[in-house]
ZAZATOR-613443 format. One record per residue (C-alpha): residue in one letter; z, y, x. Coordinates in nm, 4 decimals. Layout:
# residues N
(roba 'A' (Z Y X));
...
# end
This chain:
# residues 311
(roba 'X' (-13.5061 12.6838 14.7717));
(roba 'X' (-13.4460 12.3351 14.6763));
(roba 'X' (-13.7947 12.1509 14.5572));
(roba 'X' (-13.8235 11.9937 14.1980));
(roba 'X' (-13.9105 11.6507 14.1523));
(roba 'X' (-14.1849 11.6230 13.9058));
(roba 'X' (-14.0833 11.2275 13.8108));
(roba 'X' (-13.7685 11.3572 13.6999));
(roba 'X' (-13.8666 11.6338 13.5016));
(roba 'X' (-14.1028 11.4274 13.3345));
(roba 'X' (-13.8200 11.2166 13.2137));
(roba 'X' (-13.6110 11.4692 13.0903));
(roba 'X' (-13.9116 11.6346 12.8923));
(roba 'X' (-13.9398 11.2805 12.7519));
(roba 'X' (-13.5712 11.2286 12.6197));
(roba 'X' (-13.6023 11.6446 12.5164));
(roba 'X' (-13.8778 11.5221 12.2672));
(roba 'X' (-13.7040 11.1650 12.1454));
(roba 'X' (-13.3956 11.3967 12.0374));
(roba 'X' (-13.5528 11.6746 11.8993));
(roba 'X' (-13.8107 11.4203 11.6790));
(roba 'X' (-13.4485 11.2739 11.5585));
(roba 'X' (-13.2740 11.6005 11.4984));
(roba 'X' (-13.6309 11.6690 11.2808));
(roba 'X' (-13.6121 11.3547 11.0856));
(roba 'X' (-13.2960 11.4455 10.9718));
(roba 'X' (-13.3769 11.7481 10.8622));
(roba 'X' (-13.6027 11.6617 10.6558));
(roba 'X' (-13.4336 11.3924 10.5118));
(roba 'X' (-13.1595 11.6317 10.4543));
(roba 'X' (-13.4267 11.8850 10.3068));
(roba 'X' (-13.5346 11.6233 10.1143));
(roba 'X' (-13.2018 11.5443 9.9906));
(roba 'X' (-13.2295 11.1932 10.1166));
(roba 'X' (-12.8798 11.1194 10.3843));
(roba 'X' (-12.9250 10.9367 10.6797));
(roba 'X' (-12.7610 10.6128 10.6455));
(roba 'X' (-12.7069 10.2818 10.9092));
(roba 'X' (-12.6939 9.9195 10.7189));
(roba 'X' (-12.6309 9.5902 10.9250));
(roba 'X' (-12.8250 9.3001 10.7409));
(roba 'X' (-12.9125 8.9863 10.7872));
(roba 'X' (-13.2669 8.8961 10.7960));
(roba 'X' (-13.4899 8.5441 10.7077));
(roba 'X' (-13.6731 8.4349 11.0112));
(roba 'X' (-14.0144 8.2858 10.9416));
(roba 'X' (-14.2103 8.0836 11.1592));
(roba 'X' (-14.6047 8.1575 11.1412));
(roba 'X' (-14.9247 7.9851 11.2546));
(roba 'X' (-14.7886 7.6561 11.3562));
(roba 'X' (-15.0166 7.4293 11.4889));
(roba 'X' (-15.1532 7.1344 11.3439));
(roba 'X' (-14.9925 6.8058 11.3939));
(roba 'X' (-14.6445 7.0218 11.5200));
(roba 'X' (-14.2754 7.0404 11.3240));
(roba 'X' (-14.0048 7.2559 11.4362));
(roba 'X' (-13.7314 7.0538 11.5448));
(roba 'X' (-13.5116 7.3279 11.6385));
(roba 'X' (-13.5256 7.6904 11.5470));
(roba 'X' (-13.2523 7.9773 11.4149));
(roba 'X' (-13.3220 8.0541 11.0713));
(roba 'X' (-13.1629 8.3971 11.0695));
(roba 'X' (-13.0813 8.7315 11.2698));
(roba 'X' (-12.9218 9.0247 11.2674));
(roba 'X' (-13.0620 9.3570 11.1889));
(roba 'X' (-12.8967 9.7214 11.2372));
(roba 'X' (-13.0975 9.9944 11.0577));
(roba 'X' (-13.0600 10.3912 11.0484));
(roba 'X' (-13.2608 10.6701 10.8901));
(roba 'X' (-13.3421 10.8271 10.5624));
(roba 'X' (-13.4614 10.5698 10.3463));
(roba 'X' (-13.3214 10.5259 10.0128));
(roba 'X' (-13.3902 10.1042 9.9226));
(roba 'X' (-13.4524 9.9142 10.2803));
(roba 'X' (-13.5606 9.6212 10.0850));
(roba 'X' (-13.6230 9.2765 10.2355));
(roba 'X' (-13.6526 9.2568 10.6083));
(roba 'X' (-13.9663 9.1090 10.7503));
(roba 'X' (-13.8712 8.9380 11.0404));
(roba 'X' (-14.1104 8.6469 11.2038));
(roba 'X' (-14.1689 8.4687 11.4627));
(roba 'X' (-14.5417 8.3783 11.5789));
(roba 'X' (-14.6197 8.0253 11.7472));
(roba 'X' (-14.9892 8.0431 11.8162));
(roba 'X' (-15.1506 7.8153 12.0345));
(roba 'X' (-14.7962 7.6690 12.1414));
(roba 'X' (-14.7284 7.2973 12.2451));
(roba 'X' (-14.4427 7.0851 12.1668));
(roba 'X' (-14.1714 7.1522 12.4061));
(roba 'X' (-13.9089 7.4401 12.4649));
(roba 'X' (-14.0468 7.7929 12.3937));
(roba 'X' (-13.8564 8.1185 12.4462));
(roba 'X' (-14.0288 8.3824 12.2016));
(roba 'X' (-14.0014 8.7517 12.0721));
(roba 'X' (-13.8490 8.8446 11.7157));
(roba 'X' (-14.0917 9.0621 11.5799));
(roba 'X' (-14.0097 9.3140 11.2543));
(roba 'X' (-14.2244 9.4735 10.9952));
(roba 'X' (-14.1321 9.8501 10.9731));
(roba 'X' (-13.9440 9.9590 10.7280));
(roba 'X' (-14.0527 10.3149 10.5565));
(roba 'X' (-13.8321 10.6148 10.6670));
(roba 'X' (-13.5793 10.3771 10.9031));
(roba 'X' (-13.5424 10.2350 11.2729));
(roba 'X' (-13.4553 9.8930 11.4058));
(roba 'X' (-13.1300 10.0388 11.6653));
(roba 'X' (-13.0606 9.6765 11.7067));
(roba 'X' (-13.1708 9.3491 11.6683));
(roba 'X' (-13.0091 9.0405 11.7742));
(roba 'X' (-13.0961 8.8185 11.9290));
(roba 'X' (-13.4016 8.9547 12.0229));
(roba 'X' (-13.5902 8.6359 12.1794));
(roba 'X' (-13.4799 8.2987 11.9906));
(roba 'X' (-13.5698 7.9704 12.1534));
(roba 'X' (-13.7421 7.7439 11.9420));
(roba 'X' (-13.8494 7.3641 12.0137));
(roba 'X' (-14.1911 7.1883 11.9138));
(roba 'X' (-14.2397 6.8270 11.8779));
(roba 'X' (-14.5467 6.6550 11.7481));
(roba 'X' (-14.5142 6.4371 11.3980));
(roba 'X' (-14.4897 6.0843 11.3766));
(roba 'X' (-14.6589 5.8264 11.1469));
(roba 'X' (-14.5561 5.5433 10.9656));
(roba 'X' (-14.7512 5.3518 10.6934));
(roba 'X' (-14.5079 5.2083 10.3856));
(roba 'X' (-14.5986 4.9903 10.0730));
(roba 'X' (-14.5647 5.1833 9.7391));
(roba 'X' (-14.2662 5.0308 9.5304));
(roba 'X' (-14.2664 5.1386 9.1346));
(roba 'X' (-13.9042 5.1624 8.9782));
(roba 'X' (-13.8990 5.1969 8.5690));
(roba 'X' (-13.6682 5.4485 8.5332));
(roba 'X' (-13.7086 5.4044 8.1221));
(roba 'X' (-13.7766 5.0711 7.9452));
(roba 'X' (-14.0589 5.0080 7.7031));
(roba 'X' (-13.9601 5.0837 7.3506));
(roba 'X' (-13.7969 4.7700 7.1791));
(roba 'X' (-14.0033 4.5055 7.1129));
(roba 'X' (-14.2511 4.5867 7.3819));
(roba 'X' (-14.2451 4.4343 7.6989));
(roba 'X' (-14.4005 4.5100 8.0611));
(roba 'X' (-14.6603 4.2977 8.1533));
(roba 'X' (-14.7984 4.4244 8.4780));
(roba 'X' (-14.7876 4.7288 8.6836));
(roba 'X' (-15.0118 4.8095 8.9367));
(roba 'X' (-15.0422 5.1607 9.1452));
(roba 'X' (-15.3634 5.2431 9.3154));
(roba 'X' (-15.3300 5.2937 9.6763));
(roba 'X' (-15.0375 5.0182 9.6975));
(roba 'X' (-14.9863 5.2225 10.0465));
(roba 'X' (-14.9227 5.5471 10.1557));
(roba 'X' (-14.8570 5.7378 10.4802));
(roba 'X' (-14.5343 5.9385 10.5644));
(roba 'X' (-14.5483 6.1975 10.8778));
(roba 'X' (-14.3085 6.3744 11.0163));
(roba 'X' (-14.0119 6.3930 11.2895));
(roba 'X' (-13.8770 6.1137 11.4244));
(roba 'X' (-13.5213 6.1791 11.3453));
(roba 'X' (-13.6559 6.1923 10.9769));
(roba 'X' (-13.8740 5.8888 10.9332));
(roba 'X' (-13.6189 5.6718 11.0658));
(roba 'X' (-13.4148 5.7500 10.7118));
(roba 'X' (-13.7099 5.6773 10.5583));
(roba 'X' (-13.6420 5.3012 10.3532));
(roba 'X' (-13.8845 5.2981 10.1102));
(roba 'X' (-14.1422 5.4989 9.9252));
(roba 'X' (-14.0523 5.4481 9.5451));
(roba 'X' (-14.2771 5.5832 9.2479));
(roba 'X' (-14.0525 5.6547 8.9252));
(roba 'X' (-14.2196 5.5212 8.6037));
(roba 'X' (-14.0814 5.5880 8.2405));
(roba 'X' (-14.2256 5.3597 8.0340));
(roba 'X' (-14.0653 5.4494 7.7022));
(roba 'X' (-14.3775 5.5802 7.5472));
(roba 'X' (-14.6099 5.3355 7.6231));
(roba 'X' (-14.8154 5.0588 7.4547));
(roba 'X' (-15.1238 4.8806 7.5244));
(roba 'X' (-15.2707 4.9676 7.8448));
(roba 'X' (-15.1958 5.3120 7.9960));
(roba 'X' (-15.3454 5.4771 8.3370));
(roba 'X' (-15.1652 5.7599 8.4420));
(roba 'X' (-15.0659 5.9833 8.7734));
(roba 'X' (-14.7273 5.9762 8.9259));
(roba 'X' (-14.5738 6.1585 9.2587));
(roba 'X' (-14.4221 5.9615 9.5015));
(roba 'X' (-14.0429 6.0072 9.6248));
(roba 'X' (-13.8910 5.9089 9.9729));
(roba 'X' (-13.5787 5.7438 9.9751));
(roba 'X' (-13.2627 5.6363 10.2290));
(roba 'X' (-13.1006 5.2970 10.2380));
(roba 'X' (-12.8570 5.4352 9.9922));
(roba 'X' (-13.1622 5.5271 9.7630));
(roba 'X' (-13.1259 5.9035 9.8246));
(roba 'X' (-13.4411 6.0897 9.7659));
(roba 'X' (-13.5492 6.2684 10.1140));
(roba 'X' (-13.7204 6.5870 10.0593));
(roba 'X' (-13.7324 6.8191 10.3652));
(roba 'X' (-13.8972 6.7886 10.6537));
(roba 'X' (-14.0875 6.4975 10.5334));
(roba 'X' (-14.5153 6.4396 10.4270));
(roba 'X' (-14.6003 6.1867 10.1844));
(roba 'X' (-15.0046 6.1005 10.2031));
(roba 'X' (-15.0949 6.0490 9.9223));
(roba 'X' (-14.8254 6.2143 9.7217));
(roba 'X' (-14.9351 6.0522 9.3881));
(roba 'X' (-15.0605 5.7536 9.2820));
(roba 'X' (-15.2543 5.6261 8.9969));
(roba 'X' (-15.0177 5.3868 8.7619));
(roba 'X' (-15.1941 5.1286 8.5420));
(roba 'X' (-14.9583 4.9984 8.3029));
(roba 'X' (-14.9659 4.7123 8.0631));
(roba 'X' (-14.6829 4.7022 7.7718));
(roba 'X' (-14.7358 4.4644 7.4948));
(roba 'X' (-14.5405 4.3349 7.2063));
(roba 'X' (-14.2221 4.1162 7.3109));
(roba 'X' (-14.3205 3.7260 7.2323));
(roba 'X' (-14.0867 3.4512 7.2270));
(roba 'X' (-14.2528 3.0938 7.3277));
(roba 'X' (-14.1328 2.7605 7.3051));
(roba 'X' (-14.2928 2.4018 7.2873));
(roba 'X' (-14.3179 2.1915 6.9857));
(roba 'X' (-14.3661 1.8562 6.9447));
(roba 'X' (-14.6651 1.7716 6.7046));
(roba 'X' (-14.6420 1.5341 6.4267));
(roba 'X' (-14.9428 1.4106 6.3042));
(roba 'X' (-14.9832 1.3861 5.8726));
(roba 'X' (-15.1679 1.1179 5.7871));
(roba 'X' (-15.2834 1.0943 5.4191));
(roba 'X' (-15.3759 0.7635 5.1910));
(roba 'X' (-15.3748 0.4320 5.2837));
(roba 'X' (-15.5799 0.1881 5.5196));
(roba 'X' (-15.7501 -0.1008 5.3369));
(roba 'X' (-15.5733 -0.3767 5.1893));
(roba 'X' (-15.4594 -0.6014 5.4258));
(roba 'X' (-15.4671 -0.3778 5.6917));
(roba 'X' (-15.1915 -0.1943 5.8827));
(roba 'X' (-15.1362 0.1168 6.1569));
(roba 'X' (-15.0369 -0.0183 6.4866));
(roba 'X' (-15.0164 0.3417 6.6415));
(roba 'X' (-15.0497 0.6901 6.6221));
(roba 'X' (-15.1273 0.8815 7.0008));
(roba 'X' (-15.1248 1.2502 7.0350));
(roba 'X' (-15.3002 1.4328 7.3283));
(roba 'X' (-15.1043 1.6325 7.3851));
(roba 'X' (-14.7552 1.5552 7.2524));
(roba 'X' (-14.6916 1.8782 7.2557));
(roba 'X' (-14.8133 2.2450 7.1976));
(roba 'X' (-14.6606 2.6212 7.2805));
(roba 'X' (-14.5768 2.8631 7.0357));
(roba 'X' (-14.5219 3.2226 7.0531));
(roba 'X' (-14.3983 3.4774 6.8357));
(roba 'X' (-14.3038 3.8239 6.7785));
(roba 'X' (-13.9840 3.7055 6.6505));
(roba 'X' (-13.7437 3.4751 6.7739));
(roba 'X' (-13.7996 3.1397 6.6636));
(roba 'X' (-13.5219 2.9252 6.5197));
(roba 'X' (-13.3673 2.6543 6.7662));
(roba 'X' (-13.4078 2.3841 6.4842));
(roba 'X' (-13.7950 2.4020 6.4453));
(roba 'X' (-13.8427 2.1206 6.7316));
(roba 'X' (-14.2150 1.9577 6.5558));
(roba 'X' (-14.4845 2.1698 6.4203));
(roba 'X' (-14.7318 1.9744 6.1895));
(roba 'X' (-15.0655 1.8567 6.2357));
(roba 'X' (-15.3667 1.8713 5.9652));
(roba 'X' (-15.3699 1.6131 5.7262));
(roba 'X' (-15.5900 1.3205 5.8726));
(roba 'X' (-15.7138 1.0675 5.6135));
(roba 'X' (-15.6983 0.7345 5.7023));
(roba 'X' (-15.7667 0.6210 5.3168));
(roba 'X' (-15.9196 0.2552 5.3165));
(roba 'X' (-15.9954 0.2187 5.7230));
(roba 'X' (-16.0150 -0.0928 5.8946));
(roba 'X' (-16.0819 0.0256 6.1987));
(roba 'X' (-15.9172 0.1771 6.4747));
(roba 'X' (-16.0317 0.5621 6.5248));
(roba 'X' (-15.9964 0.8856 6.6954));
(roba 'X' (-16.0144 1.2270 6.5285));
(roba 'X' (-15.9775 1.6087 6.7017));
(roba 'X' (-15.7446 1.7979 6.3749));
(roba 'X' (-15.6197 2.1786 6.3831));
(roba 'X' (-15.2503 2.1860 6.4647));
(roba 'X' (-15.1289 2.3792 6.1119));
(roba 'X' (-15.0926 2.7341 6.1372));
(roba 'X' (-14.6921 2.8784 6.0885));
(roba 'X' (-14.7086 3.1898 5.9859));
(roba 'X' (-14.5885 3.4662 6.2674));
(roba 'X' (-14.6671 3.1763 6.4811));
(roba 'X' (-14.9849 3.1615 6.7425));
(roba 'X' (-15.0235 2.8163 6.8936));
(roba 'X' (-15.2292 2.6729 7.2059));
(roba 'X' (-15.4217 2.4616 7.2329));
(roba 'X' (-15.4833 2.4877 6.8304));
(roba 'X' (-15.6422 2.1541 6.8127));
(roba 'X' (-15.5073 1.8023 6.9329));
(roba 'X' (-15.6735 1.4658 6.9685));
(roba 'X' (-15.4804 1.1964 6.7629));
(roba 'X' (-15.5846 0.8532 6.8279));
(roba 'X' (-15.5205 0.5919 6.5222));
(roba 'X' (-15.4784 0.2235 6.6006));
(roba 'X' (-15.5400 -0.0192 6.3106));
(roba 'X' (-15.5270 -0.3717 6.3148));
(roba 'X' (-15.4792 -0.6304 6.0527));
(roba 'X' (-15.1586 -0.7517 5.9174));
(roba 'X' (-15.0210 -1.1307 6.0496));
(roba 'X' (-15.0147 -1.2778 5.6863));
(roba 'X' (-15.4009 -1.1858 5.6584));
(roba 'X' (-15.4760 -1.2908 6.0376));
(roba 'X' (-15.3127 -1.6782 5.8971));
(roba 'X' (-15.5335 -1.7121 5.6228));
(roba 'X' (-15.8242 -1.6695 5.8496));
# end
């Protein structure tokens, strides 16, 4: 009598049990009335506990999934990959699946994926502000300054080196007088493309103090001094001496190309014999502010040559 090999048999009691556990499943999906069905679909592969300081630089982003069983709605597949405690470098790792209710994974390809780790990189860029609106007309910009001036961008290497600038986009169409607000920051190419993936901005916003004003026009004038009465009899003015010749004026409104002087308070030099000195208000033009608002005007007088003779 030939002898039985107990290994064996265990195996075959083993495959007895897988089949007959199927053949059960099905009939009670059947009882159920639920069909068996099989669905290939493609499944999002995430990527979980990376460490700190690591990107992925290279990675599949999908697989393949073959299901089969009873279940009426299979859902989304949850298919992830876990990178604890890994270093940058090369890693070979297991797809792993959450279950879906009343189905089996037949197949899942690939299995394994390879996946490669580098550390981030670092570089430190100055903040650059670019009005994307203008101030409303007849307001100008002043100043703009954005608090930190810097910021820090990490990521790969492949990705900071497109990195040109770090630009903050500032619409200044509703504002007047001085305004503090916070903006986010954007990364941009050399062609001014903003770069969004796979990139860190430190901070990501920064605090925008504006200052928007009316517009003023300006222009210098040249002051005239107004002298009123007459020196004594006898007497003459030799010279008249501003300091200075001339002031600045600015205005909300554009002011004309012919107004060249701008007039000085009247200065009365009624019966003087003397040469004198007097500080007068430069006169006030309506729409117009001027500085300085006061001028020295020196006033030689000296006697006339027919009463110097009879001397």
């Amino acid at each position: 009598m030939e002898a039985r090999n107990p290994k064996k048999s265990r195996i075959g009691l083993k495959l007895i049990s897988v089949v007959l556990a199927v053949l059960l499943w099905i009939y009670i999906g059947n009882q159920s009335g639920t069909s068996t069905r099989q669905d290939t679909v493609t499944a999002n592969l995430q990527y979980l506990n990376l460490g700190e300081g690591l990107s992925i630089e290279k990675a599949p982003k999908t697989i393949s999934v073959k299901l089969w069983g009873t279940y009426s709605e299979r859902g989304t597949i949850g298919a992830y990959v876990d990178l604890a405690g890994l270093r940058p470098g090369n890693h070979r790792l297991p797809v792993k699946l959450e279950a879906v209710r009343g189905a089996m994974f037949t197949r899942v390809n690939p299995k394994e994926v390879e996946v490669v780790l580098t550390r981030l990189q670092e570089r430190e860029l100055r903040v650059e502000y670019q009005i994307t609106t203008n101030p409303p007309p007849g307001y100008e910009l002043l100043d703009l300054v954005t608090t930190p001036d810097k910021c820090i961008i990490s990521g790969e290497v492949s990705i900071l080196s497109q990195v040109n600038r770090i630009v903050c986009p500032v619409n200044l169409g509703n504002v007047r007088g001085v305004q503090s607000y916070r903006l986010p920051l954007q990364a941009r190419d050399a062609s001014g493309n903003e770069i969004r993936e796979g990139l860190r901005i430190i901070p990501d916003t920064v605090l925008v103090h504006a200052i928007v004003s009316p517009k003023m026009f300006s222009k210098s004038l040249e002051v005239k001094p107004i002298l009123k009465g007459n020196v004594a009899e006898g007497y003459r003015v030799r010279e008249v001496i501003v300091e200075p010749l001339q002031v600045g004026v600015v205005s909300q409104q554009k002011i004309p190309d012919e107004q060249n002087q701008i007039n000085t308070a009247e200065i009365d030099i009624s019966s003087k014999k003397q040469s004198f000195s007097q500080e007068v208000a430069v006169q006030a033009v309506q729409g117009l502010k001027v500085y300085p608002s006061r001028v020295l005007v020196e006033i030689g007088i000296e006697k006339t040559l027919a009463e110097e003779g009879t001397e």
